[in-house]
Structures are given as structure tokens and as C-alpha cells.
N, C-alpha and C positions, 0 to 999 in steps of 0.2 A: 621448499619445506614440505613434508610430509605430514599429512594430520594425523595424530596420537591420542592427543585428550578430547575432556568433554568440553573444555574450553576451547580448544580448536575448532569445534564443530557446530556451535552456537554462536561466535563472536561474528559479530558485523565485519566486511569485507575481507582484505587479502590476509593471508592467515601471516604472513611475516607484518602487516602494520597495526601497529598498538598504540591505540591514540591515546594521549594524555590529556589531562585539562589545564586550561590555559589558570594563568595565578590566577584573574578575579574569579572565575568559578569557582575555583578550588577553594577559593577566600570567602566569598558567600556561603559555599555547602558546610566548610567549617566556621562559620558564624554565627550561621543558622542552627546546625547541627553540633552543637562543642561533644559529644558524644563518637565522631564519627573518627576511626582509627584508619591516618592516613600510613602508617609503615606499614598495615598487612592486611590485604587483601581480605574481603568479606565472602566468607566462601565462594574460593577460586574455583572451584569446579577444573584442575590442574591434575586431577587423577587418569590413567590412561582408562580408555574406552571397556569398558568390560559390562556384555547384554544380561551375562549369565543365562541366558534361555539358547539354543543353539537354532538356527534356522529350521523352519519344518516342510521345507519343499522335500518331497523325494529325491531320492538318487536320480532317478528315470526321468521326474520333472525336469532338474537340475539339468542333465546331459543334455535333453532335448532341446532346452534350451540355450545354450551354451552352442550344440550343432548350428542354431539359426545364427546366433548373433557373435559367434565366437568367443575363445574363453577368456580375450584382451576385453572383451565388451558384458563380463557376465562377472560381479562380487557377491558374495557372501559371506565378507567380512564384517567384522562388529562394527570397526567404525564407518565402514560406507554403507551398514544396513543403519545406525545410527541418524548418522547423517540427512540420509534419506526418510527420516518418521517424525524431523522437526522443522519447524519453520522457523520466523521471528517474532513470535510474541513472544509477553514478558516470562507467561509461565514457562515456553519452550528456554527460555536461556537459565531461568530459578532450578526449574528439574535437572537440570545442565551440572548446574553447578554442586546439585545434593545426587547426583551420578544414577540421576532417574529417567530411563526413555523407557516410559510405560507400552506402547505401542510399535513395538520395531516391525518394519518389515521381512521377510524372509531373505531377499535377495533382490540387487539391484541388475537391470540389464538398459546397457546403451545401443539401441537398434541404429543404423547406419541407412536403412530406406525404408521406404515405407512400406514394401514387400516385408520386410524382415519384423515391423509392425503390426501386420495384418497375420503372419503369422503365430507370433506372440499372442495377441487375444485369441488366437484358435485353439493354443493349447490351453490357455489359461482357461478358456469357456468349457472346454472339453472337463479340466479335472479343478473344478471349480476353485479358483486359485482369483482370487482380489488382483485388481491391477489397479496402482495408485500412478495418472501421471505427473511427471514433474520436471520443474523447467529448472529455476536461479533458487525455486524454495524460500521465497521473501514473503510466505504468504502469512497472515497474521489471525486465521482464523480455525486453525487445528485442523488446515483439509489434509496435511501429510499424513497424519497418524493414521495405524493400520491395525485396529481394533481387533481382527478378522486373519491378522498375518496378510499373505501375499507378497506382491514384486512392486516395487519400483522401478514405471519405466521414465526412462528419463534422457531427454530429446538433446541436451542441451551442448551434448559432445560431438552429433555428428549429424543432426539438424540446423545449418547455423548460418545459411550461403541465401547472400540476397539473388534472385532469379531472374526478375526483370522490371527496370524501370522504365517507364511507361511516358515520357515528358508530354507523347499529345492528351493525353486521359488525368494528368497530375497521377500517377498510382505507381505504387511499388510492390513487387512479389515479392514474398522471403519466406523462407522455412520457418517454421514458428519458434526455434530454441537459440535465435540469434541474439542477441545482447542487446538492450537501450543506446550502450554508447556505439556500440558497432554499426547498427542501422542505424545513428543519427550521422554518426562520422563517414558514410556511404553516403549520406543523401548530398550532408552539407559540401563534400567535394564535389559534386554536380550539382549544384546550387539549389538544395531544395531543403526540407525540415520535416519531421514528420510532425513535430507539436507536440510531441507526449513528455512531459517528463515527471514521473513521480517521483516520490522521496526515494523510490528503493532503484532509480530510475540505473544506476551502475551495477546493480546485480539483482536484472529482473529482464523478461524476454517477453519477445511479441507474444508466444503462446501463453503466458503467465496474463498478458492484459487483458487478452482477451478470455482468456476463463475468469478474473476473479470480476473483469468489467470495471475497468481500473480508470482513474482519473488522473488527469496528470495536473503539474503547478499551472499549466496553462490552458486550462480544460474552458476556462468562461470565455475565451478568443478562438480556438481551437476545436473545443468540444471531448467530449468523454469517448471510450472507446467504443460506444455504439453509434457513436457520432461518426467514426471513422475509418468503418471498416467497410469492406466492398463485396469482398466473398471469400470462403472459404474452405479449407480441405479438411474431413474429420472422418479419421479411422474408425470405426466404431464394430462392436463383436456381428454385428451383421450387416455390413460390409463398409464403402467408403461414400459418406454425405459430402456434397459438391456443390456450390452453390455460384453463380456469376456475379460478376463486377458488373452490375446494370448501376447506373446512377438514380435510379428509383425505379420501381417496378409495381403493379398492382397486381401480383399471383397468389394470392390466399397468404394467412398467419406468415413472418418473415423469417425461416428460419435462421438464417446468422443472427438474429436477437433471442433465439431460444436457446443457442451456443454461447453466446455472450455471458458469462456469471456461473457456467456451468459446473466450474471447480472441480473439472477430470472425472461428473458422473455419468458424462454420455457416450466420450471418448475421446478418443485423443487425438487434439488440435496439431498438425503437421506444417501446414504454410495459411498464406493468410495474402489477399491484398489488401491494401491500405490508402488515403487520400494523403496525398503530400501538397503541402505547400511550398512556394518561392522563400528562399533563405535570405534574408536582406538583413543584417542585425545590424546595420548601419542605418536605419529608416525608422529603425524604433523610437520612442518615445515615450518620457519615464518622469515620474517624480512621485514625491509622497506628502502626504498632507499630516498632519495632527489635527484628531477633536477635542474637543473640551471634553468629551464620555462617547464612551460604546454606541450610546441609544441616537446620536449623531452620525457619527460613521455610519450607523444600519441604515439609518434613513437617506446619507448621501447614496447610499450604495445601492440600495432599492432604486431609487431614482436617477440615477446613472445608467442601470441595467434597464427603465424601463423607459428611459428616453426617446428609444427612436430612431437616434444619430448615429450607431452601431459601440461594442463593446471592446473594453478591456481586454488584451488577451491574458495574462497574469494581474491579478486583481484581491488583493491579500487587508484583510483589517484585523489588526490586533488588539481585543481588550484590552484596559484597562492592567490586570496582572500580569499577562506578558509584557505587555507595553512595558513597565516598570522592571518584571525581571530581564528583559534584556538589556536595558538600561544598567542594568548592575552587575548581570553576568558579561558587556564587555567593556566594566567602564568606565560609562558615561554619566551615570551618578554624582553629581558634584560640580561637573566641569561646568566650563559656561554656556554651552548651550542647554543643559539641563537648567540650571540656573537662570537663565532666560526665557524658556520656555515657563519656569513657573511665574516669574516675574508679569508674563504677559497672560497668565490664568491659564496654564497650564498643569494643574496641578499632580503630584504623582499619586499611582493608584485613582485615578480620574480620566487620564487623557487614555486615548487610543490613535495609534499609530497605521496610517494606511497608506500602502503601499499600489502603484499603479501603472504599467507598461500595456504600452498598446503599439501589435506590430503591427506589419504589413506596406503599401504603398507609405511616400512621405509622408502627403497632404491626408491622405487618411489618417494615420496615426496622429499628426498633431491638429487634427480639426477632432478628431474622438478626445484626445486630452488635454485641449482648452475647452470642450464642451464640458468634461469632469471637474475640469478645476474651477470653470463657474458654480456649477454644484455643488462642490466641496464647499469652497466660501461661502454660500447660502448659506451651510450648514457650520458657518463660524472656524472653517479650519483653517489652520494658518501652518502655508505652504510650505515643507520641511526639502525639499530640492532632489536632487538623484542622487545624495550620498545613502542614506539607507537602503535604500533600493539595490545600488551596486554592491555594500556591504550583503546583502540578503544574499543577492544572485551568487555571491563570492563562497555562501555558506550554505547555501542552499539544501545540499546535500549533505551537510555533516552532521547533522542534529541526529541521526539514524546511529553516528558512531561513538553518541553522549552514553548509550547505554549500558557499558560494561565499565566505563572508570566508573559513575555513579552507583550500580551493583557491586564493583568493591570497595565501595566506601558504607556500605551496605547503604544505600539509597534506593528507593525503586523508583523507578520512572515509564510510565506507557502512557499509548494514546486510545482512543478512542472517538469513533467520528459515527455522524451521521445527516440527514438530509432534511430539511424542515418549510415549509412555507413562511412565507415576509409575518403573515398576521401572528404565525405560535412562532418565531424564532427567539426574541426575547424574554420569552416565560422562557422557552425552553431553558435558553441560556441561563436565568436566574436559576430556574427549578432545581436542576443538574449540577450547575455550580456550587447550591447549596448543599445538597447528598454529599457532595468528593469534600466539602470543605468537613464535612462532620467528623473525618475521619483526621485525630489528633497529627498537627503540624506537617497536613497537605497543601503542598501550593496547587492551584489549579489555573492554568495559563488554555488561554481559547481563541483562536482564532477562525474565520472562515479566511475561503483559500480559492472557491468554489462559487460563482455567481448567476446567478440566471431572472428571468422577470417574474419568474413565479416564488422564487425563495432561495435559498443557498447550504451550503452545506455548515453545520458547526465539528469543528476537530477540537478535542479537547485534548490536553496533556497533564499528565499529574505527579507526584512527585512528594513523597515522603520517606523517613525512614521504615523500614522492613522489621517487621515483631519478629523477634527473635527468637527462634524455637519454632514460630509456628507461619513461616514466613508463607507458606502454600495454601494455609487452609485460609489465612485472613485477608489475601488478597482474593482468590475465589468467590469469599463473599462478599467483599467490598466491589467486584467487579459487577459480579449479578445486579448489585446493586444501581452501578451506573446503568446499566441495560436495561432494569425495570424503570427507572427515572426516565429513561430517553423514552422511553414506551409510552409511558402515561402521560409521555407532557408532546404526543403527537410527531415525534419524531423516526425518522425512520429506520429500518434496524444498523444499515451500514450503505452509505453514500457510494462507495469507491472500495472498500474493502472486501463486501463480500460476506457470506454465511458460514460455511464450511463447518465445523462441528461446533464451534465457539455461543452461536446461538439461533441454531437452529429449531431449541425446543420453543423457540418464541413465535416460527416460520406460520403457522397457524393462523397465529392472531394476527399477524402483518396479512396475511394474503386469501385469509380465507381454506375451508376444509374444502372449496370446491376449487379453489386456487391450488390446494397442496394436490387433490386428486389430477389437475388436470400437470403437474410436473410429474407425478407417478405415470402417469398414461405416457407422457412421452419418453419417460425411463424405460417404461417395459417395453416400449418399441425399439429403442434402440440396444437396451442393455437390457434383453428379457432373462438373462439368465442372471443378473445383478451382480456382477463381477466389478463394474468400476465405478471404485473407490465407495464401496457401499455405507449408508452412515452420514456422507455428506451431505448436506444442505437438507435431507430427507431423512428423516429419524427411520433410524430402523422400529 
């Protein structure tokens, strides 16, 4: 299938799968919502692609460009210049649907090596021409938009071949625009894993984790992706940063940590090594607990992580309100194990659901989770077995494809996450929770996903209907408003997601004017002419 519309080019995965919702969902949003009109779509955003503004690259740009990379590998059509200036947040799919891409690029080019890369920023540096790079595009923080016009380069067509796996070192090579499932399904056929998997984990790529500094569902066993990367290749407009696969090194400031979160302003990430581990998902070991409240769970989880005996590798607690809307969105409301569980003082909108696998060796695994589930119990939980857990892992990844039946039902649904210490995680959580609920007949469902001995992450999810009329201007300030809430109550700006234009005017106060000076000073050195992706993460 050919992409046409604006729906085509905002909807979550393969452009021919349209996911529906299953009856309890559907039965909930309309119970909740008796207002919500299931025969016709809430603005489909079903109009074909039209920028109205025409590209402003040159004729002579264009060609020359087109000579490098040839003219199979060069668009400057609307909807792959489209395409290319959105990500997936909620407002990228809203603008979508009201036939808005305020930010298009000029023209998309797909370089083939990295010769044909290096020089693409020579011309772009030359006739000051923006270069936005981009990989799957799953990013959630405005870094595609191109305020400024320019090119999208974008790796992800003929960057994509794993290079060498490494079994005495655990490490893997690979061009940076290969796919999640591609590199995991390479590793797992020679028995290895790389650990990452985030939500966007089937259309999202090595060079995407490592620019946005991404975390995956099993980052607390595994680690985040500065946890896991080894060295690096980064085309940049004066010339190519290269860095070794040392397993630690003591040579000045680390630069693949100054690359890490970059969000395509320093250059463009090409390949990458990475640590792999042994694949064994037969050695795992799993189950899930319920608390009596939230403020339980936090505290078994604190103390699981700060044990000693080693950790969790996917490690998930879910409030209170999710606890309950998933309960209802598949279901289980009613039945007897709902039923039982209250019986035993479980009560709904009270309990929180925790979910717990821990890979690797056997006797590792199950000595780390009989050490958790004494601690759970301490904390009054009462042990719910591996069915959740395997229903989770079953679904893991669909929740990303809730969000366009819910937008035509006119619902809106986004998340929003961030990073917090054990001591402020519960204010935070209350504080936050409170702001989203002000906002008339929002659910706010939260869970952490993310654990470590100093504190863990919170992800929030929210979900209300969309005002009508003014569906852009009141979710921008309802959103601000989550972001000043997370601010004040010591939270940090984004855990795993990243800054990218979304809120960057905040980058100040998280990190200091001499924190911002000192990412400008290594902007100007690699990118002194400020061609890439200007705007990002550094306020113009």
C-alpha cells in the first residue's frame, strides 16, 4: 500500500493494519463516555497529503544532491516531506488529523554509505541548508520538525546490516538504521539478546536509542542505553567522531555519553557497538504480586532494588488506577478472581499490581525471585502467579496501537514520563496525579517500568475526551501544565524520552545556564555552522 493521507502518515505501525478495540474497551469508553460517536470517526484526518508551501531547496541544491545519493534515493514529495516532519506524539497525530504539518522539511534523501553522508553535510554546510537526521521517527518530542525548512536525512533504508558479532567480547556491530526486531532476531538466532525493548521497540532503530537515550521494558536487569553501548561512528559537518569498544576507560569527559540524547544536533549516528547478552528465556523467572496500595509496592520495590542479591530484569508496579482500568479494559471486573481478591482485602482503586521477571543463569533467576517475593510478602502482597505477567508480555507492545481507535472516538490518550528519587517519588506521584485529574473526566493510570537503588522512573498515561473546537489549543496547555507539575515536585524533565523541542524551554532550569553553555560549546565544535537540526534540545 502506498501512503496518500494524513492518516497514513501519523498512524502507528504497518500502514495496511487497523487495529480495532476489543468489546470491553470499546464497552468502557462508551460507558464512560455515553457522548462518544462509534459509526464515524472523530476527525479522520483521511484527506490526501497537501503541504500547500512547495519545497525551497534550489534547483542546483536539489541536483546536487540527487548526483550524490541518486534520484531513487532523493523525495520531494508532500507526503514523504510530510512524513518526515512528524513523529508520534499526541499533538503530531491531532495536527494530522486537522491536515496541519506546520514544519515540513524541504526534501527527504536516503544516503546508501557514509561517504554519500559526509557528503551531504558538505553541501548542506556550504549553502546553509538544516539537516534533520532520522531513523523509525517514534520520537515523542518535536525533534523532526523543521522550523528552519531543510532535508531529512534518513538512514533507515540503506543503513540496516548487522557487521560483526563479536561472541569473545559479548558485542555486536551494526549500522545504526537497523530495526529492534531485526537486531533482536539476529542476535536470538546465535543465542544472544540485546535487552532493549521499548514500547516503540518494532519501529524504532539502534540510531534512534541511542540519540533519544532510550530505555527499554527491561532496562532495571539490562540497563538504559548508556548502560549499553561500547563505541561509536558519528558523521558530523567537520568530519567523522570514532570512538572504541574499551570496556571502561579513564581518557577525559566520555564522549559516547555526550552522543547519547543528542537528538541528531551533533550528527549523524551511522553504526554503533553494543553489549549483548546470552539468550536463554527458558531460565527466566516470573510472577506477580498484588498490594493492598501503591505506597506498598514503592516500598517493596525500593527494597528489592536495594537489596544486594542482584535485580529484576523487567520490573513493572502499577497503581492503583491502572490496576483497576486494566481490570476492566480486559474483563476481569467481576469474575472470581476479582472477586476474591476483594474478599481477601483487596480492594479496587486500592490495590496495585506488580509485575516481576528476572533473566539470565537458572539459580540466578530464581534465588533473585524468591529473594523478591520474601519482600513482597513483608509488604502484605499476595502472590498473583505468571498469568499477568505473560498476558503483559503478550501485549506488551500494543498499547502504542490504542491511540488512533481512541482519537476516533474522539478520546485523547498520551503519556508522559519522567525520573524521580525513592524520597520525592510519591509526592510526586500524588502531586501530578492531582494537576491531570483537574482536568474534567480524565483518567490518569501510572505506572513505573524503570528501577534502580536510588529511585525509578514514573510514566504517566492520561485520557479524556477532546474539547471540541479547540482540541489543540487545550491540550497544549493542559500539557504545559503536566510538565510544570513534574518540575516543581523534583522530577526530572524526561527519563527515556528525551527533550527535543517539546521542552526544551524548561532545559535551563533542569541543568543549569552553565550546563546549557557547556552543550552549546560542544554544538559549536562539532556543528559550528548550526545546520543540525537547529532548535533541538537548545533553544534557538
Amino acid at each position: 500500500m502506498e501512503e496518500r493521507t494524513y492518516r497514513d502518515i501519523f498512524k502507528w505501525g504497518e500502514l495496511s493494519k487497523e487495529l480495532t478495540l476489543d468489546d470491553h474497551v470499546l464497552e468502557f469508553l462508551t460507558k464512560t463516555y455515553p457522548n462518544v460517536n462509534t459509526k464515524e470517526k472523530y476527525l479522520p484526518g483521511d484527506a490526501e497529503v497537501s503541504l500547500g508551501q512547495k519545497s525551497q531547496l534550489s534547483k542546483p541544491v536539489s541536483e546536487k544532491l540527487i548526483s550524490i545519493v541518486g534520484k531513487d534515493n532523493f523525495s520531494d514529495s508532500d507526503v514523504d516531506r510530510a512524513k518526515h516532519s512528524i513523529g508520534r506524539f499526541f499533538l503530531d497525530s491531532l495536527k494530522g488529523r486537522l491536515k496541519r504539518i506546520d514544519f515540513p522539511v524541504d526534501a527527504v534523501v536516503y544516503p546508501k554509505t557514509e561517504g554519500e553522508v559526509i557528503q551531504i553535510l558538505a553541501v548542506c554546510k556550504k549553502e546553509k541548508i538544516p539537516i534533520i537526521p532520522a531513523g523509525a521517527r517514534s520520537s515523542v518530542t518535536r525533534a523532526l520538525e523543521a522550523p528552519k525548512g531543510g532535508i531529512s536525512l534518513d538512514i533507515t533504508k540503506h543503513f540496516k546490516q548487522v557487521l560483526k558479532l563479536n561472541e569473545v567480547n559479548s558485542s555486536v556491530t551494526a549500522q545504526a538504521g537497523i530495526y529492534g526486531p531485526e537486531l533482536e532476531a539476529f542476535l536470538n538466532g546465535k543465542g544472544y539478546t540485546c535487552g532493549h525493548f521499548p514500547q516503540s521497540f518494532e519501529f524504532s532503530t539502534l540510531g534512534g536509542w541511542i540519540a533519544a537515550r532510550g530505555a527499554g521494558q527491561a532496562s532495571t536487569g539490562y540497563g538504559k542505553m548508556e548502560n549499553m553501548l561500547l563505541s561509536l561512528r558519528v558523521v558530523t559537518t567537520e568530519g567523522i567522531l570514532e570512538t572504541k569498544d574499551y570496556p571502561a576507560a579513564s581518557i577525559g569527559p566520555d564522549i559516547d555519553q555526550m552522543i547519547l540524547g543528542s537528538e541528531g544536533i551533533l550528527g549523524v549516528i551511522t553504526q554503533a557497538t553494543m553489549k549483548v547478552r546470552k539468550y536463554n528465556p527458558d531460565n527466566s523467572s516470573m510472577t506477580s504480586f498484588m498490594f493492598p496500595d501503591f505506597e506498598s509496592g514503592v516500598g517493596a520495590m525500593r527494597e528489592i532494588m536495594q537489596g544486594g542479591f542482584g535485580h529484576p530484569h523487567f520490573f513493572r508496579l502499577q497503581d492503583p488506577e491502572e490496576t483497576q482500568l486494566s481490570f476492566l479494559m480486559s474483563g476481569l471486573e467481576g469474575t472470581f478472581k476479582d472477586k476474591f481478591l476483594q474478599w481477601i482485602g483487596f480492594k479496587p482503586f486500592q490495590r496495585s499490581l506488580m509485575h516481576v521477571i528476572v533473566d539470565g543463569d537458572k539459580d540466578y533467576s530464581r534465588f533473585v525471585l524468591a529473594k523478591a517475593t520474601k519482600i513482597a510478602k513483608k509488604y502484605k502482597a499476595f502472590q498473583t502467579g505468571k498469568s499477568p505477567v505473560l498476558k503483559w508480555l503478550e501485549q506488551r507492545y500494543s498499547s502504542a496501537y490504542l491511540r488512533e481507535p481512541f482519537m476516533d472516538l474522539g478520546v485523547m490518550i498520551d503519556t508522559i514520563e519522567t525520573s524521580v528519587s525513592w524520597e520525592n517519588l510519591l509526592g510526586l506521584w500524588k502531586e501530578v496525579r492531582s494537576y491531570i485529574k483537574t482536568r474534567p473526566e480524565t483518567f490518569c493510570l501510572v505506572h513505573i517500568s524503570h528501577a534502580y537503588e536510588n529511585g525509578a522512573n514514573l510514566y504517566f498515561i492520561f485520557l479524556g475526551p477532546m474539547k471540541k473546537n479547540d482540541e489543540l489549543n487545550e491540550f497544549e496547555i493542559f500539557h504545559k501544565g503536566i510538565i510544570e507539575a513534574i518540575h516543581k515536585n523534583k522530577g526530572s524533565l524526561s527519563h527515556h524520552h528525551g527533550v527535543g523541542r517539546l521542552t526544551s524551554a524548561w532545559l535551563e532550569d533542569e541543568i543549569g545556564e552553565l550546563g546549557v553553555k557547556v552543550y552549546k560549546g560542544l554544538k559549536n565544535t562539532l556543528d559550528p555552522s548550526g545546520i543540525m537540526n537547529p532548535g533541538c534540545i537548545i533553544k534557538d
